[in-house]
N, C-alpha and C positions, 0 to 999 in steps of 0.2 A: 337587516334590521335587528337589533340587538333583543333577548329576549327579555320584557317589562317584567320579569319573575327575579331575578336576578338585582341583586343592591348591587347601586355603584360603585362602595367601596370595594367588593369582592371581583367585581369587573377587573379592577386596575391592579389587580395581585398577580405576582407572577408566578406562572407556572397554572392560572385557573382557563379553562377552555367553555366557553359559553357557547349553548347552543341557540342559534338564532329561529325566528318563528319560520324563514324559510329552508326550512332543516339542514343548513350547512350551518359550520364551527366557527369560531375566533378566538383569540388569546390577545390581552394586552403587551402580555412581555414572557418568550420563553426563554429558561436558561437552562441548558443540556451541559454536562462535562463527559468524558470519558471514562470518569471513576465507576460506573455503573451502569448496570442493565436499560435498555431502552426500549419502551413499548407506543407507539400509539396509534388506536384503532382507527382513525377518520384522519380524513386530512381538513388541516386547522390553516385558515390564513391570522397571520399575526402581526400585529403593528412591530412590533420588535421580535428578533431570534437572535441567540450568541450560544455559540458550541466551543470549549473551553478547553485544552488541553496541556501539559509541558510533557514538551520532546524526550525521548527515553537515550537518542542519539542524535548527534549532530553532526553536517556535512565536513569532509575531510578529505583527505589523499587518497585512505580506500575506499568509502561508501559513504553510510550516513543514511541512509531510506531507511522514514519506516511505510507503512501500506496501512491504507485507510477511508474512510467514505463518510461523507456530511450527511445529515437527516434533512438539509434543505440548502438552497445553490445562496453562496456566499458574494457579497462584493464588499466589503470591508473588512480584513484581516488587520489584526493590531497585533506586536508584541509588547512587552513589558516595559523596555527600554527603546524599542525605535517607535512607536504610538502605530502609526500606517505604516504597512506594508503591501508592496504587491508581489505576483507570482510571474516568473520569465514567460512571457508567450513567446508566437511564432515571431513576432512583429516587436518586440517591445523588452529591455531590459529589466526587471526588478531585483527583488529581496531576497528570492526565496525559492525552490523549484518545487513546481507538481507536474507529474507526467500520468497519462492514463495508457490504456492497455488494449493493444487491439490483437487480432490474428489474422493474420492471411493465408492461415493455410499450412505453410511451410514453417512460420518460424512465428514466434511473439514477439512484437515490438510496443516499445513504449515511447510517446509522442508529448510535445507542448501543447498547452490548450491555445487556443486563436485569443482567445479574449482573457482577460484577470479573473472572471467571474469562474469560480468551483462550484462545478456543478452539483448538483443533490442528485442522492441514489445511486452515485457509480461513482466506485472505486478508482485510487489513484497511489499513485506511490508521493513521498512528499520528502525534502532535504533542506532544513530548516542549518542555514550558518553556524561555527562554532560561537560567532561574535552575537548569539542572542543565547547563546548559552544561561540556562537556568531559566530563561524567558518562561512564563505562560503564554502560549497564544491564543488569539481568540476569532474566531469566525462572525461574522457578523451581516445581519439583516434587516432592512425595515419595509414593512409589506410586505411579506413573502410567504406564498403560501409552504407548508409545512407538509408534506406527502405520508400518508398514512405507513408503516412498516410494511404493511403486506404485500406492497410494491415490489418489481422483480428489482435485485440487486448485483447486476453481473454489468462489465465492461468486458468485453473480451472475452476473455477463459479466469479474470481476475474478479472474483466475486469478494460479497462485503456480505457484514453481520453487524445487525445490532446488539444481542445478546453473545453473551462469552458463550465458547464453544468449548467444552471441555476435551481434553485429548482418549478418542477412542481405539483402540487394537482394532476396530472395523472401518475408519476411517483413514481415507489418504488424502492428507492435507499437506499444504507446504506455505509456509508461512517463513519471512524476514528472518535473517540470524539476527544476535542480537548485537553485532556491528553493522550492520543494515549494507551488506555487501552481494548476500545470494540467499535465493528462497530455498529455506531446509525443509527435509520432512519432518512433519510435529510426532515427536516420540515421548512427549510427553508434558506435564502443563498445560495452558488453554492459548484460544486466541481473543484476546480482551475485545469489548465492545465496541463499535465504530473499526471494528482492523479488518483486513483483507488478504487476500489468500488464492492459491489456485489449487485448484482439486485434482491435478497432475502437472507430473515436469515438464519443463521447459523442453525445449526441440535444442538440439545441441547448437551451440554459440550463441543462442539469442540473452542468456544470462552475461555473460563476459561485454557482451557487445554495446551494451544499454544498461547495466546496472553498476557500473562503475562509477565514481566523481574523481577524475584523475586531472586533465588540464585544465589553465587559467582562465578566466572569461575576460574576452579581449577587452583593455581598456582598463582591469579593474587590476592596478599593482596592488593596493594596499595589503598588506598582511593580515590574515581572518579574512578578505571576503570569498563570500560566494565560490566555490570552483562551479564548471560545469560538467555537462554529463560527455565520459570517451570510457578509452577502452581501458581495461584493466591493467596491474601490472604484467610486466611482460611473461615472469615466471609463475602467473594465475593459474592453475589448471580448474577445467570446466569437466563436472561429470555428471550426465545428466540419462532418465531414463525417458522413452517415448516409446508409444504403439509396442512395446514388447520387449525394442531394443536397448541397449547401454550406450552413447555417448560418449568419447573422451577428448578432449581438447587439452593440451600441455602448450606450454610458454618455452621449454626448451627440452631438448632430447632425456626421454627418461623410459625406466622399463616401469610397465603398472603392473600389478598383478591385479587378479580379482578372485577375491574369495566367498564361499559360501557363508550362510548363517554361522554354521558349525565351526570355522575355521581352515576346513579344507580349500585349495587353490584348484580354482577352475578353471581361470586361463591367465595367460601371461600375453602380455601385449607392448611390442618393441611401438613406442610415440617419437613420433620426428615434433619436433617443434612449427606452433602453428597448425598443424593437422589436424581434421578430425576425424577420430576413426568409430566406425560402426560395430557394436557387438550382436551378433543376433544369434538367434536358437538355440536361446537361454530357455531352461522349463522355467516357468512363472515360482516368484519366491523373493525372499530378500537375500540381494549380496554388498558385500562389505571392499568399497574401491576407496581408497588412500583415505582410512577411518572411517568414509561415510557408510550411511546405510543406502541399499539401491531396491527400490523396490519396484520387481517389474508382472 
């Protein structure tokens, strides 16, 4: 029941959330973008919802993800240029890929959803075609309740944020590069509102294995669509830290070195291509393997 305190006209505004006499919320029409901060304290059912964005990367040869999570579960996605679109399930072709994020344990893998419908509150990775390039997209809802923020926001070990997260020396974050191929450590900058992240490395191979967009999706020649999700290129090399150790996976025989903070070489390590080799009984610290930082 709506509350009789309230003018009709202010009712039908958007972005206004009316409290009803039997103490839950409503909203005639909300409209959310990614340009900014997102707060809210109850959860509101709303006759309309639209979450707004344009892609910072698009799907290609090497990657294309970026990671990210809806304030409420979607079944109407539009671009700019194609009006509808949907997302690949297990069962069913579309436009556009989302994968979410599980753990069993040994390694992280990322999965299709069974159904079109994006869920609200948990994190997803997303690969929007070069051929909607510049597109805005939009997320969209009618009925749907709207989950208050204070809700838990984790899929897996890949958690989500409404408010930007600024980059701290006390925190280990790892967030999308900005060709959307492999999750770096944030050494600096933020991670914008609505984006997703894990709060440690990946287990060795599960980055190469699942975060690539390299072959064609059967059926579709045309030029610009869609690739699908495989393995990277062959001369990728994977390096990643877990539980204390270092991780190295190469695409063909190479010598790595690994170095401290400082510059000094700590170990030297002969890679056969395809392998993955284990580093352990490293003292805890940051090291420095083919430019990147490793923090264990």
């Amino acid at each position: 029941m709506a509350n009789k305190y309230i003018p009709p006209f202010l009712a039908q505004q958007t972005n206004v959330i009316i409290p009803t006499e039997d103490g839950k919320y409503t909203a005639s029409n909300i409209v959310i973008s990614r340009n900014a901060d997102y707060y809210m304290p109850v959860d509101v059912t709303a006759t309309s919802a639209e979450f707004s964005y344009k892609p910072s990367v698009y799907a290609n040869s090497l990657g294309g993800w970026e990671a990210m999570m809806l304030p409420f579960a979607s079944d109407n996605v539009s671009s700019t240029s194609k009006k509808l679109i949907k997302p690949y399930t297990t069962t069913a072709d579309g436009d556009f890929v989302v994968k979410y994020a599980s753990d069993n344990g040994a390694k992280i893998e990322f999965a299709l959803p069974e159904t079109d419908i994006i869920n609200a509150h948990e994190p997803f990775i997303i690969a929007i075609p070069e051929t909607m390039s510049g597109d805005e997209i939009k997320f969209g809802a009618s009925d749907v309740l709207i989950g208050s923020t204070t809700q838990k926001t984790v899929s897996g070990t890949l958690n989500g944020t409404f408010e930007k997260i600024p980059y701290s020396e006390n925190d280990v974050l790892y967030v999308l590069n900005s060709t959307g191929t492999e999750f770096e450590l944030l050494t600096k900058g933020s991670i914008a509102p609505f984006g997703a992240f894990f709060t440690k490395l990946l287990p060795a191979k599960a980055q190469t294995s699942v975060l690539a967009i390299a072959e064609p999706i059967v059926g579709k020649e045309t030029p610009g669509d869609l690739t699908s999700i495989g393995e990277t290129d062959a001369k990728t090399i994977s390096i990643y830290a877990y539980d204390g150790d270092i991780f190295i996976t190469t695409g063909e025989d190479e010598i790595i070195t690994i170095f401290s903070s400082m510059g000094a070489t700590v170990k030297t390590v002969e890679c056969k291509a395809g392998e993955t080799y284990k580093i352990s009984n490293l003292p805890q610290g940051i090291y420095i393997v083919k430019g990147k930082k490793i923090v264990i």
